[in-house]
NULUM-247472 format. One line per field, with one value per atom (N, C-alpha, C): atom name; residue in one letter; x, y, z. Coordinates in Angstrom, 2 decimals, decimal comma, always signed. Layout:
N
a = CA	...
r = A	...
u = X	...
v = Y	...
w = Z	...
END
This chain:
80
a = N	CA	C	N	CA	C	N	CA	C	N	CA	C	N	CA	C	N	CA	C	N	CA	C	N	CA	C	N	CA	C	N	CA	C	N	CA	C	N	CA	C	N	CA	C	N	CA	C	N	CA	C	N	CA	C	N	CA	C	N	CA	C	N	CA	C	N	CA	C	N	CA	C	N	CA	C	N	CA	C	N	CA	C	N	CA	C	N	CA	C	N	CA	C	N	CA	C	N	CA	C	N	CA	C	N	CA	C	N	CA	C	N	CA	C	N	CA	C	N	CA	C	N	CA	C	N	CA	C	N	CA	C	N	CA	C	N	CA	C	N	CA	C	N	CA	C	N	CA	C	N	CA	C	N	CA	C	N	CA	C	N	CA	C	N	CA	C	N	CA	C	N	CA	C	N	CA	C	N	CA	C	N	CA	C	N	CA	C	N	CA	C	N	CA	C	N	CA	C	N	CA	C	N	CA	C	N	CA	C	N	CA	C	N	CA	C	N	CA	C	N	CA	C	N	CA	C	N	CA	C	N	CA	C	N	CA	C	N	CA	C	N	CA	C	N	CA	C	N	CA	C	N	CA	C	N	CA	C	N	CA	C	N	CA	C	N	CA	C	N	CA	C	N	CA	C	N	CA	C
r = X	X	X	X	X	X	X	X	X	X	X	X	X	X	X	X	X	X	X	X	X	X	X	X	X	X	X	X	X	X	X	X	X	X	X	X	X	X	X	X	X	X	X	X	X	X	X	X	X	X	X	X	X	X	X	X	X	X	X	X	X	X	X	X	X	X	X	X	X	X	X	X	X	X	X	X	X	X	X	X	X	X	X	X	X	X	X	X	X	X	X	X	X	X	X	X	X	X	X	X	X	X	X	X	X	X	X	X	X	X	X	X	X	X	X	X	X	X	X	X	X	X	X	X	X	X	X	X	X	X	X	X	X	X	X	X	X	X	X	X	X	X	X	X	X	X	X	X	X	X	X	X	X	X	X	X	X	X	X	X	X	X	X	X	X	X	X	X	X	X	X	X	X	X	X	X	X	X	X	X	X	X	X	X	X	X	X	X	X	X	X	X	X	X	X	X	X	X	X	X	X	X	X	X	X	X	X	X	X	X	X	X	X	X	X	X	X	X	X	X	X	X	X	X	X	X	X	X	X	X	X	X	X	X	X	X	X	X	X	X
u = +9,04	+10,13	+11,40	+11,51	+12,85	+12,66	+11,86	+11,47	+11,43	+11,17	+11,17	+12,64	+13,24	+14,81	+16,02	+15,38	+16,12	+15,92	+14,34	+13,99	+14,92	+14,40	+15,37	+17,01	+17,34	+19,08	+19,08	+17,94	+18,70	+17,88	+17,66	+17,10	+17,81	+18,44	+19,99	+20,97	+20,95	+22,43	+22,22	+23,78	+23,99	+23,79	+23,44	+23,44	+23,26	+24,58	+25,52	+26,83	+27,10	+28,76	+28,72	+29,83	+30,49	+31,51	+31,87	+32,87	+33,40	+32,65	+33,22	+34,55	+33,61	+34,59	+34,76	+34,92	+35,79	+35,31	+34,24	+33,67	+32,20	+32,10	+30,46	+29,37	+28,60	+27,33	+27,02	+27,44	+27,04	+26,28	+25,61	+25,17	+26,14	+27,38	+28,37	+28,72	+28,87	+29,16	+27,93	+26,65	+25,52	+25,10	+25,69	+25,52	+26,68	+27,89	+28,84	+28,52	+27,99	+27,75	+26,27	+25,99	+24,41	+25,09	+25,47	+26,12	+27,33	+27,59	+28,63	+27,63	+26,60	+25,46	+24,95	+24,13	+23,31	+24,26	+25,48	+26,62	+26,73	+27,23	+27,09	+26,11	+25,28	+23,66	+23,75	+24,05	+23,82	+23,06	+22,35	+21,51	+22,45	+23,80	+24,54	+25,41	+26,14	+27,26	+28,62	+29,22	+30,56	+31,56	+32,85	+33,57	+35,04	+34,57	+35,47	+35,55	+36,40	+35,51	+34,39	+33,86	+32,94	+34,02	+35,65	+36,10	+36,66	+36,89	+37,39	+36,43	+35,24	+34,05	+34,26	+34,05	+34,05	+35,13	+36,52	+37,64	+37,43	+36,82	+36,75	+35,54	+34,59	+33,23	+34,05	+34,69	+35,36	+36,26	+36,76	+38,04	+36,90	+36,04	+34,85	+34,39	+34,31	+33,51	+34,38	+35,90	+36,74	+37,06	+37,15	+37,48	+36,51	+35,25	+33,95	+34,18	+34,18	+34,63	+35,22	+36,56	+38,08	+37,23	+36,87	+36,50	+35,51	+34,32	+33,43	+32,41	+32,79	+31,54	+30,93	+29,91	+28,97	+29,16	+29,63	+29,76	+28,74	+28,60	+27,53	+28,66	+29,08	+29,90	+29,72	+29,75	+29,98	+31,27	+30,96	+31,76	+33,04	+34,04	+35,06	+34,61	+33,90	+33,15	+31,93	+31,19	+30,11	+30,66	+29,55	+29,72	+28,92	+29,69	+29,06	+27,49
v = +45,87	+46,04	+45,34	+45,57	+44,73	+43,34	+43,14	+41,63	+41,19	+41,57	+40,85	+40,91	+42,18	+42,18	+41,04	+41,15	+39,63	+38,28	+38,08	+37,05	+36,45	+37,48	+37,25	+36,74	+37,56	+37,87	+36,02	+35,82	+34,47	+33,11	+33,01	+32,48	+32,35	+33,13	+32,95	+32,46	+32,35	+31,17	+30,02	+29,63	+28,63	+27,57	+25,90	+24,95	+24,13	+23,67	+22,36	+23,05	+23,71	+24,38	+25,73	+26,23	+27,73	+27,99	+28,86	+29,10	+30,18	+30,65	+32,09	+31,65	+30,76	+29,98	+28,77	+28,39	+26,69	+25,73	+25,55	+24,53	+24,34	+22,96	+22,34	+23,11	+23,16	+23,61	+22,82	+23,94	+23,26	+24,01	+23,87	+25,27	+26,23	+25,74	+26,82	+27,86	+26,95	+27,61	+28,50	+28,16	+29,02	+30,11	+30,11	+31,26	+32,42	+31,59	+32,27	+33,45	+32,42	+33,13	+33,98	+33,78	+34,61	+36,13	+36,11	+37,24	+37,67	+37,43	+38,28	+38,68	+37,82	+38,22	+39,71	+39,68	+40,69	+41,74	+41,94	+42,89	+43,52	+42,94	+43,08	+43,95	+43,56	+44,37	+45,50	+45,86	+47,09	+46,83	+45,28	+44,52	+44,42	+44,57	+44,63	+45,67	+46,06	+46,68	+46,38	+45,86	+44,82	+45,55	+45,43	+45,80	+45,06	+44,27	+42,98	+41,72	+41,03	+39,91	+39,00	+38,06	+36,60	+36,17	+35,73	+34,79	+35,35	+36,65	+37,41	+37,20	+37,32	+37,40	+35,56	+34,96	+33,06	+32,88	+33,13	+33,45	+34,18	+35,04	+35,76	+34,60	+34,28	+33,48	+32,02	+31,67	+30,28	+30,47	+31,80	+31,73	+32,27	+32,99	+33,29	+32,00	+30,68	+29,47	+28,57	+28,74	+28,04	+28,93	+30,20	+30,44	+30,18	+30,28	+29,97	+28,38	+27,64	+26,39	+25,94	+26,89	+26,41	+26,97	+28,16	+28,58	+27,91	+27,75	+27,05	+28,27	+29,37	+30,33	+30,64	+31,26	+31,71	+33,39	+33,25	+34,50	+35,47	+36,31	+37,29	+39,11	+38,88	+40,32	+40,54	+41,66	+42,71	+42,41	+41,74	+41,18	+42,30	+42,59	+43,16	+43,66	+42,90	+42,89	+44,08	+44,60	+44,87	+46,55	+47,13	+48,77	+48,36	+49,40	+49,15	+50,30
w = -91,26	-92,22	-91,72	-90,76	-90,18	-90,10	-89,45	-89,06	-90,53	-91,67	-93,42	-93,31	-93,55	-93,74	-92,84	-91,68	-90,96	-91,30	-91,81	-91,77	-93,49	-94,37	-95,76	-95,83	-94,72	-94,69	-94,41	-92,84	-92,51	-93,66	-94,39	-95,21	-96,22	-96,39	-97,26	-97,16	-95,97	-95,39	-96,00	-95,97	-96,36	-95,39	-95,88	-95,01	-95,38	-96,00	-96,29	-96,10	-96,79	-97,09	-96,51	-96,20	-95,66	-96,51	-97,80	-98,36	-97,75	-96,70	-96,43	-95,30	-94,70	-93,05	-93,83	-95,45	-95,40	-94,58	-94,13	-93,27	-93,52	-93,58	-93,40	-92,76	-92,71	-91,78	-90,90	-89,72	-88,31	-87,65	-86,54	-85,80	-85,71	-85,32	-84,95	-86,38	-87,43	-88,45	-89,41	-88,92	-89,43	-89,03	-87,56	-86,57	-87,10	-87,10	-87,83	-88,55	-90,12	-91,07	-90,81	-90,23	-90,03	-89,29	-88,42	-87,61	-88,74	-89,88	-90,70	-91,72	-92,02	-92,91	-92,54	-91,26	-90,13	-90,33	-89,88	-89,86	-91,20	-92,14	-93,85	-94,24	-93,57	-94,43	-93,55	-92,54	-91,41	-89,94	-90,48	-88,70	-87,66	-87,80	-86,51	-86,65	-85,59	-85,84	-85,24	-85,61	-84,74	-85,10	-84,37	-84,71	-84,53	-84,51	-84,65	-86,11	-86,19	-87,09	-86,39	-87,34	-86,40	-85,96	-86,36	-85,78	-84,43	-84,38	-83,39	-82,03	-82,43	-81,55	-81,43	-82,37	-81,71	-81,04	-80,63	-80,19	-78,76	-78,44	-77,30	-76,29	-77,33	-76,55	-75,99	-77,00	-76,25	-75,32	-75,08	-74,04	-73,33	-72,88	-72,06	-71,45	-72,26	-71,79	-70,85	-71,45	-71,17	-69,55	-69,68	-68,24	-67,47	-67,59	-66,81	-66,22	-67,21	-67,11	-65,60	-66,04	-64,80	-63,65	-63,41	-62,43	-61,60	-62,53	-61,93	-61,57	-62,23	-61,89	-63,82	-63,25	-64,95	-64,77	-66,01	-66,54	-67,82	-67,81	-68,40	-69,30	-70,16	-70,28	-71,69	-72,05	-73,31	-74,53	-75,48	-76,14	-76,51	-76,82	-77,62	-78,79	-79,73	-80,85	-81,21	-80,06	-80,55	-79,51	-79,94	-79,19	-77,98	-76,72	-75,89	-75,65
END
């Protein structure tokens, strides 16, 4: 039952256009909308926005980056 309900949700995305995020379809932007899709229906439970959560992951990459170490942590976004 789940595995149908995920598979439907992501089958619905869009991929050419994003009216939700105003932007083309990219990986970045399908993932986007897939994780606000999942959330929407009850498959996730966030408690943040997507952009809040894409916002926290890039300053996550970007500090990893400077440092030069890899990092692994619990988004802001989701319950712990």
């Amino acid at each position: 039952m789940l595995h149908e309900m995920l598979g439907q949700c992501l089958i619905e995305i869009p991929i050419e256009y994003s009216t939700r995020f105003k932007e083309n379809i990219t990986c970045r932007v399908w993932l986007k909308e897939a994780v606000h899709e999942l959330n929407e229906r009850g498959l996730l439970n966030l408690h943040e926005s997507v952009d809040s959560i894409e916002f926290e992951a890039n300053s996550t990459a970007l500090s990893s980056k400077a440092t030069k170490k890899k990092s692994v942590k619990l988004s802001m976004g989701t319950c712990p």
